[in-house]
N, C-alpha and C positions, 0 to 999 in steps of 0.2 A: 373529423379525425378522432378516433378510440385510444388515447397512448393507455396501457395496460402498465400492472406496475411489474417493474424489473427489481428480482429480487437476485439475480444472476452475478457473481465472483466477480466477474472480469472478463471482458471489457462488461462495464456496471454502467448505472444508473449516471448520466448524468442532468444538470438543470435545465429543464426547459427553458426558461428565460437566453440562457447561454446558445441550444440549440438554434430558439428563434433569431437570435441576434447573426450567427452565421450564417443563416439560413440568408437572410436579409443581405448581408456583405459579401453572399458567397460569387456572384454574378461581375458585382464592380462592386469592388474594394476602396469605401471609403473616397471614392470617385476619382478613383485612380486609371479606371478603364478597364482591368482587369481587375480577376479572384486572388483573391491569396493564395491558389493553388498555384496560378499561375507565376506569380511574385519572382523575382529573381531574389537568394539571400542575401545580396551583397547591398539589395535596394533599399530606399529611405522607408518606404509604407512598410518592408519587414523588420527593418531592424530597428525601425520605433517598438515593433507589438513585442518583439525579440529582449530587448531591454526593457520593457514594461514587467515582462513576466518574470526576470530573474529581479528587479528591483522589489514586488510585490510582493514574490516569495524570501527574498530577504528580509523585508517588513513585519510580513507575517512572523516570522521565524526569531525574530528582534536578533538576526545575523550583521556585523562587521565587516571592517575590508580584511579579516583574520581569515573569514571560509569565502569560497567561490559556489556561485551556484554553474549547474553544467546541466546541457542537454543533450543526452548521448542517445547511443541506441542498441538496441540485441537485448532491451529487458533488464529485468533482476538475473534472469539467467545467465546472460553475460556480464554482467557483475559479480556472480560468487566466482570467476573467473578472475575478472580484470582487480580486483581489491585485492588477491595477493600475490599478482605480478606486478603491484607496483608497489607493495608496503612489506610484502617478507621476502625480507633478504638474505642473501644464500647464508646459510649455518643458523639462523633465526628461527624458531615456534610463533604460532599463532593458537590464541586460546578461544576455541569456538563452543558455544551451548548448544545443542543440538533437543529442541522443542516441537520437532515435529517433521514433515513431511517437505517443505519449503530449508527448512536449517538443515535437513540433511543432504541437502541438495549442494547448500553452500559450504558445508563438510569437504564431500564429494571430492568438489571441486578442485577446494583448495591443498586437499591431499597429492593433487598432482600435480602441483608447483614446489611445496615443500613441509614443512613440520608442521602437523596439527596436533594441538591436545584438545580433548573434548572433556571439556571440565564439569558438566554437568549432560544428564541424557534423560530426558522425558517425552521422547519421541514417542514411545510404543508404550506411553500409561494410559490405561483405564481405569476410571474417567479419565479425560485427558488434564493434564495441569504444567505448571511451568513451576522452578525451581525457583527457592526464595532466593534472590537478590544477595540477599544478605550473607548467606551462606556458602556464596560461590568462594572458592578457593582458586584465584590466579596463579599461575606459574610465573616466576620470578624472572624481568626482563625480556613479558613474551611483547611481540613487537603491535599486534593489536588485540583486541576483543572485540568478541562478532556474536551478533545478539538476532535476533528476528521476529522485531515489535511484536507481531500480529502473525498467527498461523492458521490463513483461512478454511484448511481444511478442520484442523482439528475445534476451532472455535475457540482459542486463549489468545492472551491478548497481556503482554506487560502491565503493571499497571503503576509499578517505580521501576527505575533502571538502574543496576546494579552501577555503583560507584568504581573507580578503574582508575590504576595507574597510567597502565598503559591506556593508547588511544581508543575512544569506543566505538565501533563499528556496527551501524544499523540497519537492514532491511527494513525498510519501512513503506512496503510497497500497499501494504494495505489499509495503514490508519493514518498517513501522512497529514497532515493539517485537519487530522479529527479532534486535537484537544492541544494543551496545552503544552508546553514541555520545553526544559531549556535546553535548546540544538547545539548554543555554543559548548555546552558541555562534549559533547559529539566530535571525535575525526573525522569520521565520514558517515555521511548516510545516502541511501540511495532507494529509489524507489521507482518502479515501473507507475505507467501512468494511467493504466486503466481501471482501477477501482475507483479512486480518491482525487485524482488530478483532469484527468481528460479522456481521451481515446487511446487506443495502444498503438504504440511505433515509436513513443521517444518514452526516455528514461531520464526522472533527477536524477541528478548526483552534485549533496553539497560537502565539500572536501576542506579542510584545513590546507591552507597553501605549504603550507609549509611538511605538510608529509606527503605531496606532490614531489617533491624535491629528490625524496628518498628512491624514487624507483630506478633501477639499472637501463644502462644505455643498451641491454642487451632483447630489452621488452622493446618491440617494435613503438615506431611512432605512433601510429593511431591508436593505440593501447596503451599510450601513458595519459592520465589525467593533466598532467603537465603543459601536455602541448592542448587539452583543448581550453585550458585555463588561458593558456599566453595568447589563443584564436577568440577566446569568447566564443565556445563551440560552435565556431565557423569554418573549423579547419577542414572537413569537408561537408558536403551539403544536408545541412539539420532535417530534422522533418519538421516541413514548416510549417505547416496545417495542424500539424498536432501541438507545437508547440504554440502560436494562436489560439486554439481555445484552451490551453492549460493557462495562458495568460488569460482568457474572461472566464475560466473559472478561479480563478485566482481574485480576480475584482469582485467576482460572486459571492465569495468567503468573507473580505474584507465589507462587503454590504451588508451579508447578515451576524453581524460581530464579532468576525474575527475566531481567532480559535476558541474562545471563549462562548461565542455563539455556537458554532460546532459544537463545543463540548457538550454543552447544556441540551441543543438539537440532539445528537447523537445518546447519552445518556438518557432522556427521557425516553426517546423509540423504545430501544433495551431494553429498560425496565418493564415497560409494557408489556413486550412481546415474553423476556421470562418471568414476569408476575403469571402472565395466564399458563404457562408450562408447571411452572411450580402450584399453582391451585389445582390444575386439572386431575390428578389422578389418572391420566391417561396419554399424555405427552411426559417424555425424559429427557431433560437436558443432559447431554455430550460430557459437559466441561464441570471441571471444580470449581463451585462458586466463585471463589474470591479469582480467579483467573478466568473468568469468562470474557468474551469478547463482545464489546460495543458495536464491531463491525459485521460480527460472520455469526450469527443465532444459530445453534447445532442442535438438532434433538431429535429422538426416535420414538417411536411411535410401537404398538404392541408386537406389531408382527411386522414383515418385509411386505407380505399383502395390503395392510392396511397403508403403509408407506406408497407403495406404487399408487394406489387408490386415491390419498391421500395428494399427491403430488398431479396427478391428473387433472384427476377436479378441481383443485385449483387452479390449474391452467387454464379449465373449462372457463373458469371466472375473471380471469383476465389477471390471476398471480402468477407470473411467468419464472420460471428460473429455480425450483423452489427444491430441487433435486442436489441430494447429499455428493458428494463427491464419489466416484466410480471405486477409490478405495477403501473406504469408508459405508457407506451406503447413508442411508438413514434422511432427513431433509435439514436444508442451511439454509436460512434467509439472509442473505447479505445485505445491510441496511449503511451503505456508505452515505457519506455528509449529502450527496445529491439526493438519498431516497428519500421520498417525501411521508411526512407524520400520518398522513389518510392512509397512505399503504398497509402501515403497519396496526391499524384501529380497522383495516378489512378483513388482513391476515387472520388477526384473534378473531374475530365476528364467524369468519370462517373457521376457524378452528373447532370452537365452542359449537356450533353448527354440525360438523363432521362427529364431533366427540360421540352429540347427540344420537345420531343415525346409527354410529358403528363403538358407540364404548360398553 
């Protein structure tokens, strides 16, 4: 078997170890007789793995019985949805940052529920960059702040989180358990689970209980956080398969230490990969320095030809995924916590190679 490296957004790269391990379970589950696919959610073999993964991720998170962890489903995209049908209430503002292609999404959204302000807009800057922290200017008594850690197209990446009366609200579908960070700080965060967590079809969502509380009886049941808190998102049938291996990759993190290990893993890749952009004289990094991203490597290349070029042959060589985003163009390596450090010591190898032939 040839695994090539996956340098691809989402669904990404995850741990071989992890794959083998369900590869191995997938048949007869822990000698249950059956897969996990098969598992009924109400059964002992799933809702041991079921309670593993939200204990582990609370662990990781050094989370309380203050937030609930949740596993839902429809994405982050049905989250810039569901987060303000259940926290803006009618005659209430919500203060959104709007950094990109992903935040303006969760804009969008929430514009057709009820009051947005959009208190800072570095969606459509060149280079891309994100707004200082520090500088944001809240609206007085708005009901949340809606932030979005990571914006994989553009290639920025928070790197402190602006401080907040109100409650702070995160997309964090892209760098989730990449570093360190204190969550209880956080109303709510939520992240799809295909970059960072697992496979895609379930979604985090860790919520303060207590602004669970706030949503209107007029938001359908399935669409309150409320009810799948008081189910233990069992209220209807989870995705169980996804949520099992978001639980071993969750064990996988806490093996190679923790966010702490992440961080350090993920940080050293990075530097790597834009040490060799910034020497070359012939690759450009996307983002402003101090706001570039750990997870999603952006940069262009001389021409659009030299890119398509660029992005092929690599492929040829077993770097899969390595193509900029359709609005954008340009090429992105996404190097989430599962990409492995050789990948990105091929990447450069190859680059510096490419440079040679065509700079």
């Amino acid at each position: 078997m040839a695994r090539v490296y996956n340098f691809n957004p989402g669904p990404a790269a995850l741990p071989l170890e992890v794959l083998q391990e369900a590869q191995a379970d997938l048949v007869d589950y822990k000698g249950s007789g059956m897969s996990i696919l098969e598992a009924s959610h109400r059964g002992k073999e799933y809702g041991a793995i079921h309670d593993e993964a939200v204990a582990t991720i609370k662990k990781l998170l050094g989370l309380g019985d203050d937030h609930a962890v949740l596993f839902l489903q429809g994405g982050a995209s049905g989250q810039f949805a569901m987060v303000p049908m259940n926290l803006l209430g009618e005659g209430q503002s919500a203060d959104y940052v709007n950094s990109g292609a992903w935040a303006s999404k969760a804009v969008k959204e929430a514009k057709l529920i009820g009051k947005v302000n959009v208190i800072a807009d570095t969606g459509k800057d060149i280079p891309t960059r994100l707004p200082d922290p520090a500088a944001l200017k809240f609206t007085p008594g708005a009901a949340y702040v809606h932030i979005t850690s990571n914006e994989t197209i553009a290639g920025t990446q928070w790197k402190t989180f602006p401080k907040t009366d109100a409650p702070l609200v995160a997309d964090m579908s892209s760098d989730i358990l990449s570093r360190p960070f204190e969550a209880s700080r956080f109303g709510l965060i939520y992240a799809g689970a295909q970059k960072n967590l697992g496979p895609a079809g379930v979604t985090l969502v860790i919520i303060r209980k207590d602004l669970a509380e706030r949503v209107s009886e007029k938001v359908p049941v399935i669409f309150r956080y409320k009810t799948h808190i008081e189910d233990n998102s069992l209220y209807n049938t989870p995705p169980c398969f996804a949520i099992y291996l978001v639980a071993l990759v969750a064990r996988w993190v806490v093996k190679n230490g923790g966010l702490q290990g992440m961080s350090k893993r993920n940080a050293d890749k990075a530097a790597k990969l834009y040490a060799a952009i910034d020497a070359s004289g012939f690759y450009k990094g996307t983002a402003v320095k101090e706001f570039r991203s750990d997870m999603n490597v952006t940069f262009r290349l001389p021409s659009e030809a030299l890119e398509e070029a660029f992005v092929k042959e690599a492929s040829g060589r077993g770097l899969k995924g390595l193509k900029g985003h359709r609005s954008v163009g340009g090429v992105r390596a996404s190097i989430y916590n599962a990409f492995p450090p050789e990948g990105v010591d091929a990447l450069v190898a190859f680059m510096k190679e490419f440079q040679q032939k065509n700079g």
